[in-house]
C-alpha positions in Angstrom: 119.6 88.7 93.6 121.2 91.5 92.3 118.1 93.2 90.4 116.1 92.9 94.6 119.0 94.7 96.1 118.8 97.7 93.5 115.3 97.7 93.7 116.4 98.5 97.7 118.9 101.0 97.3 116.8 103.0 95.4 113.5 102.5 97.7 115.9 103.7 100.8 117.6 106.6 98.3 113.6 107.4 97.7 112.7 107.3 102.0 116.3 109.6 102.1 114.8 112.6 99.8 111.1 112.3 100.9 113.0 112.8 104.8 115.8 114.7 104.4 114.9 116.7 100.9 111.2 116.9 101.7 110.5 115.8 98.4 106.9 114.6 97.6 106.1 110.8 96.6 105.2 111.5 92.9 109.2 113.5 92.2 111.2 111.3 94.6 109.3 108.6 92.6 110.6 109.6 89.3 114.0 110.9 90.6 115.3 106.9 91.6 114.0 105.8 88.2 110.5 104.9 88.4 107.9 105.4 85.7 104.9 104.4 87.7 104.3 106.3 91.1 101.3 103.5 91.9 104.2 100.5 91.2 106.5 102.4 93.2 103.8 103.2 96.4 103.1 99.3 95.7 107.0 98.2 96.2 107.6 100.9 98.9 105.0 99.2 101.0 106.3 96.1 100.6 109.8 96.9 101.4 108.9 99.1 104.3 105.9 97.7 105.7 103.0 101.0 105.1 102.5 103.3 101.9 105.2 105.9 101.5 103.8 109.1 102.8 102.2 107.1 106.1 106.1 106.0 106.2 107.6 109.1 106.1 104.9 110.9 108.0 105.7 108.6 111.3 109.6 109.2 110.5 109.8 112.8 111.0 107.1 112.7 113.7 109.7 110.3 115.3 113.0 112.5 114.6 
């Protein structure tokens, strides 16, 4: 479905400047076009399997 797989791209653009930008949840929230930083944590979660800043926490502990 085309709408799920931009919903992706731009939860893995949002992981990409939370890791590699260091940007928070709430500005790379807004930056890949959501309005809603609690619908984005919600989707994030479900795409990635834990909240955002659990996500990228383990990440850079990991890199």
């Amino acid at each position: 479905n085309p709408l799920q797989y931009q919903k992706q791209l731009r939860l893995q653009e949002a992981r990409r400047l939370m890791i590699n930008e260091g940007l928070d949840v709430s500005s790379a929230c807004y930056r890949v076009g959501y309005e809603s930083p609690s619908q984005f944590s919600r989707e994030y979660g479900r795409h990635f399997g834990s909240p955002p800043s659990k996500d990228v926490r383990r990440l850079l502990r990991s890199a």
